[in-house]
C-alpha positions in Angstrom: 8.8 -33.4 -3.8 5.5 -33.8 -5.2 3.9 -32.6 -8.6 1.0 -31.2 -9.9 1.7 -31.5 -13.6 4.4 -32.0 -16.0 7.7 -31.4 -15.4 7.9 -30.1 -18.8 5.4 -27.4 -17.8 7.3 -24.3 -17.8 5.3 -21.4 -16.3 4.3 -17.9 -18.0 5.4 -14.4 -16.2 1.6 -12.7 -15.4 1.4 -8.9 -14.4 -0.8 -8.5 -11.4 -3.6 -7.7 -11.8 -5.6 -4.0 -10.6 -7.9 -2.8 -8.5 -9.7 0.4 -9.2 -10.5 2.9 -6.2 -14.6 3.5 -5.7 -17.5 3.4 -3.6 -18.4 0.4 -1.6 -20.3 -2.2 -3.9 -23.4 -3.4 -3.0 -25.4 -6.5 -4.4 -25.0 -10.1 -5.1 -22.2 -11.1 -6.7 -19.5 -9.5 -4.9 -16.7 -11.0 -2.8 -14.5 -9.3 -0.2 -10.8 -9.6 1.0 -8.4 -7.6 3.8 -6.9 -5.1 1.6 -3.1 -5.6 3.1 -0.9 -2.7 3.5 2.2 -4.5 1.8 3.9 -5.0 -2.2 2.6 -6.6 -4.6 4.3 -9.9 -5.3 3.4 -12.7 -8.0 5.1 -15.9 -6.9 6.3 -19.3 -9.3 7.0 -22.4 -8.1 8.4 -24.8 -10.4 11.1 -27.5 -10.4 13.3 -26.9 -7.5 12.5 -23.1 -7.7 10.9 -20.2 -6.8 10.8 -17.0 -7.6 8.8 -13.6 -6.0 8.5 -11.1 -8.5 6.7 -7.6 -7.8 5.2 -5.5 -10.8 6.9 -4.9 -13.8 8.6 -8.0 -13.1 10.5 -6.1 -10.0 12.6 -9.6 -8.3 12.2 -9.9 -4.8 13.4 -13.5 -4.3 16.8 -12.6 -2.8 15.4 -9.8 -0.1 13.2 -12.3 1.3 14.6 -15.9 2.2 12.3 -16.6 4.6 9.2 -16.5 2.2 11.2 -18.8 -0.5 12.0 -21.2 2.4 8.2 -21.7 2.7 7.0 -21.5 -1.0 9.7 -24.4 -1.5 7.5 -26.9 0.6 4.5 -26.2 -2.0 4.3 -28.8 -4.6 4.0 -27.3 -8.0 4.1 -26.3 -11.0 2.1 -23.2 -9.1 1.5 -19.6 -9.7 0.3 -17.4 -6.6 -0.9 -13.6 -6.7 -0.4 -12.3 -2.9 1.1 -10.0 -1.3 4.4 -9.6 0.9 3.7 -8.0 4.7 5.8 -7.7 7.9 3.2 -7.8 10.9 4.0 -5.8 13.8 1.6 -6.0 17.3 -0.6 -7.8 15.1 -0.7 -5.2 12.2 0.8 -4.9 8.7 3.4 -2.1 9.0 4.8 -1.3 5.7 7.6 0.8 7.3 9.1 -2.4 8.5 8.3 -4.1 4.9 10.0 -0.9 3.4 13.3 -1.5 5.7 13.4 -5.2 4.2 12.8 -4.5 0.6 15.8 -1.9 0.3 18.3 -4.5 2.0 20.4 -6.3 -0.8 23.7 -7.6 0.9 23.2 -11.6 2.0 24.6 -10.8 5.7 22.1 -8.3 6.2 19.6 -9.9 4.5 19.6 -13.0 6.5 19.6 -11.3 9.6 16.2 -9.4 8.4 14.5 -12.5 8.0 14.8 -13.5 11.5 14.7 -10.0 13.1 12.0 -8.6 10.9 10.0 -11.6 9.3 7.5 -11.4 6.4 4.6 -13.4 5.1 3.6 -14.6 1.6 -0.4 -13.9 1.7 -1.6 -15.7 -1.2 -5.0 -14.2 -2.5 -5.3 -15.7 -5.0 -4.2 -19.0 -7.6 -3.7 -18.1 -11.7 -1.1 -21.6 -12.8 -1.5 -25.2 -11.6 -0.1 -27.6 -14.2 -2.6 -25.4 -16.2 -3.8 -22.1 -16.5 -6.5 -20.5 -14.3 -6.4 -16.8 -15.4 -10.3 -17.5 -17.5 -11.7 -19.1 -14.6 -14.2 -17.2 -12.4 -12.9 -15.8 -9.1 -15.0 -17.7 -6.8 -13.7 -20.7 -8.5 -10.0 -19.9 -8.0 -10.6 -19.2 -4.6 -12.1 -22.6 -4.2 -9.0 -23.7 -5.8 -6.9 -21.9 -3.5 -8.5 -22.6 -0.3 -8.0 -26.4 -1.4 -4.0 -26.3 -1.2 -3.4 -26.3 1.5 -0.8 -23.4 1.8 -0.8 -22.7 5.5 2.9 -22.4 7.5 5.0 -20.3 8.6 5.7 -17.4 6.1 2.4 -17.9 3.8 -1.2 -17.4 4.6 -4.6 -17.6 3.3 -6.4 -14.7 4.2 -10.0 -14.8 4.5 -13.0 -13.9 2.1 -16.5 -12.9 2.7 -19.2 -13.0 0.7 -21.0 -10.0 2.1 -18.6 -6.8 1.4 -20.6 -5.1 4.0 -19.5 -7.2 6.7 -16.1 -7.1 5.1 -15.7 -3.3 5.3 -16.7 -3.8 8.7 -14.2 -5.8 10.2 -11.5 -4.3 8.6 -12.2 -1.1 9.8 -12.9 -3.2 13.6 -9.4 -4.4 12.9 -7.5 -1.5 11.8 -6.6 -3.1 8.6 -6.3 -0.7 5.4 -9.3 -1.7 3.7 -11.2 -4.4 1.4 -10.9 -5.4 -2.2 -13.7 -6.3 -3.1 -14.5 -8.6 -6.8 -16.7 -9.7 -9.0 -17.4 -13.4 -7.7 -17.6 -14.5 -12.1 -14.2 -12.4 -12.8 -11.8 -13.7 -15.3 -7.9 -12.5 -14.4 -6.7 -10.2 -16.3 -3.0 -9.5 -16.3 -1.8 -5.7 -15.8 -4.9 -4.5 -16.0 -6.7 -2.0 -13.7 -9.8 -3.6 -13.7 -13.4 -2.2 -12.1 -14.4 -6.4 -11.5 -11.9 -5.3 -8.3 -12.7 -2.1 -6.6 -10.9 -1.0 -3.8 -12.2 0.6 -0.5 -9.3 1.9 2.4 -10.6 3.3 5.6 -9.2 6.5 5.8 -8.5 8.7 9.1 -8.5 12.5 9.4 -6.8 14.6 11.1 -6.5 18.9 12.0 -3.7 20.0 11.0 -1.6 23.9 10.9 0.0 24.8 7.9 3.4 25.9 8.1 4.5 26.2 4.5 3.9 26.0 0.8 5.9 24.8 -2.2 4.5 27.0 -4.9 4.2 26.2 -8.7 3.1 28.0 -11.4 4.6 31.1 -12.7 5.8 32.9 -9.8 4.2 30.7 -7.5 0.5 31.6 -8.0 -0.7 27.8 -7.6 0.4 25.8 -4.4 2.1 22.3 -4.9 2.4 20.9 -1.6 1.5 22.2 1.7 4.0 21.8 4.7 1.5 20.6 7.7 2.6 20.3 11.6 0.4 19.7 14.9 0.7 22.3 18.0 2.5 20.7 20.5 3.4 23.0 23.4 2.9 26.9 23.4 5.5 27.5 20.6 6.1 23.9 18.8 4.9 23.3 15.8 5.6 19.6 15.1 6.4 18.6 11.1 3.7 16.1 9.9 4.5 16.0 6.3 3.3 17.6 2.9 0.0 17.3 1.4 0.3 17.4 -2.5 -3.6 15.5 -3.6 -7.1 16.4 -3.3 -7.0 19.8 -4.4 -8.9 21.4 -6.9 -7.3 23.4 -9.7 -9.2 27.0 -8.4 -8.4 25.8 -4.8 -4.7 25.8 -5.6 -4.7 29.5 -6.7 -7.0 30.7 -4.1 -4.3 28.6 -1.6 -1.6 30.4 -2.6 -2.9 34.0 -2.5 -4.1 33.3 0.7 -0.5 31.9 1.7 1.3 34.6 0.1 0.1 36.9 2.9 1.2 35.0 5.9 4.9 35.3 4.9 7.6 34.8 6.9 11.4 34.4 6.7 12.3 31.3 8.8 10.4 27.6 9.3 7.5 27.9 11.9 8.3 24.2 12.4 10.2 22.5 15.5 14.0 21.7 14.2 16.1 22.5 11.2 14.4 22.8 7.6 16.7 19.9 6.4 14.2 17.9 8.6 11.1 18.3 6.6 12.5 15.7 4.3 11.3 17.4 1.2 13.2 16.9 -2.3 16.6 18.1 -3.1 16.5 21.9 -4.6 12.6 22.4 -3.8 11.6 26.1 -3.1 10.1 26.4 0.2 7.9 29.6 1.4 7.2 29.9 4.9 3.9 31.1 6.6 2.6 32.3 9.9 1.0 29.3 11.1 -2.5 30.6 11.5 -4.4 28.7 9.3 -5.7 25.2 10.2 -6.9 22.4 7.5 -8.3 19.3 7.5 -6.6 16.4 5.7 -7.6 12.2 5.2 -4.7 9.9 5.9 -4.2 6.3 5.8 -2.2 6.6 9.3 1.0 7.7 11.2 4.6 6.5 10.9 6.7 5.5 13.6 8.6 9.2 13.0 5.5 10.7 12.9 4.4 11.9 9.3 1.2 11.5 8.0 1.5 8.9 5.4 -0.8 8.9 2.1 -2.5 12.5 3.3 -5.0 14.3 0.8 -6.5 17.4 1.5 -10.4 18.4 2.5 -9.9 21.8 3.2 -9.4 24.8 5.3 -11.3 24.6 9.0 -13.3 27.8 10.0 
């Protein structure tokens, strides 16, 4: 198998590096990628090896043969920054990713990696016989595009040089969102870095709240709300908790507002075990009367709201 350096060269572990949430960036000097809704994953190819690790050096390489099956057909010494997806009708699900990354025993692991197969997309290129991390980013991604990396289980995904028309067809797509970076950015391991800025396209949705899980001394703050969408006359269907977006006044005015919808039993379709909520949690109930509006990245297959953050009450 073919080289790009010394065999001698023996590859550094790099922490990925971070994007920093923000507003769309505008201007020359920005480049764009597909945000993927995957993990992390730094991968090293050297010798007769490779190796996927995730943050905080996290290992991966056993949980997904089919990915090291196709890394082993890249010459190296190499270092790729990507990311580790499971497509499903054409989409990233990470529900199917999480199903893969949880499975350790070889029998079921193999049978994963025909059933549910995942791809290695490879953003970007920080080793190659040499380091890259001080190189520009438009640079590295001319390296990259240049190795030719396309097969089955790894990718290239695309960049644009307008984020604009990025952000664009994403959202067109139904893909999470863009990353978008500073074309002259050095790499900069484990940091969360504002030369990346990232940009998801969130939905929202109305939503009846069902119950609270209060904090604060004797519950006059709200933690979490429980959330659910009418179904027919009677149903109220569980959606999930919201826990983010509040404001600090918002939470106490929440909670004294919640306090007077009481009620002794769940409002929600099914057994409270259902809800899914951590072990020993206290739950208060309410008349479901009140309706919200919350921002979500989108719906699991069971259902729940995933990533929601709260916008507020609806007249």
């Amino acid at each position: 198998m073919g080289s790009r350096g010394s065999a001698q060269v023996r590859l550094p572990r790099i922490e990925p590096m971070l994007a920093t949430a923000g507003p769309l960036p505008s201007g020359p000097g920005w480049w764009a990628e597909v945000k993927w809704d995957g993990v992390r994953a730094v991968a090293y190819r050297e010798g007769g090896s490779v190796r996927l690790a995730g943050r905080h050096d996290a290992d991966y390489t056993e949980q997904f043969p089919e990915v090291i099956e196709a890394l082993a057909g890249v010459p190296g010494p190499l270092v790729l920054d990507g990311e580790l997806v499971v497509m499903r009708g054409g989409l990233p699900s990470f529900t199917a990713l999480q199903s893969r990354i949880h499975r350790t025993r070889p029998a079921a692991v193999r049978a994963a990696a025909t059933s549910t197969p995942a791809l290695f997309v490879a953003f970007d290129v920080l080793h190659l016989g040499r380091p890259l991390l001080a190189e520009p980013y438009q640079q590295r991604r001319a390296v990259l595009e240049g190795l030719d990396l396309e097969r089955t289980g790894l990718r290239v995904p695309p960049a644009w040089t307008s984020v604009g028309e990025a952000y664009g067809w994403t959202k067109e797509h139904r893909l999470e969102g863009v990353i978008a970076k500073r074309s002259d950015s050095s790499y900069r391991p484990g940091a969360r870095s504002r030369d990346w800025i990232k940009i998801k396209h969130l939905r929202t949705a109305d939503v009846v709240i069902g119950g609270w899980l209060p904090g604060g001394t004797g519950g006059t703050t709200v933690r979490a709300v429980l959330v659910g969408v009418p179904a027919e006359p009677g149903r109220l269907l569980f959606t999930g908790s919201v826990g983010s977006g509040f404001a600090t006044a918002e939470r106490r005015a929440l909670a004294a507002a919640l306090r007077r919808l009481d009620r002794p039993t769940s409002p929600f379709t099914g057994a409270p075990a259902g809800l899914g909520l951590p072990r020993g949690a206290e739950v208060r109930f309410v008349r479901p009367v009140l309706r919200a509006e919350v921002e979500f990245l989108e719906l699991t297959p069971a259902g729940r709201l995933r990533q929601p953050v709260w916008r507020g009450l609806r007249g």
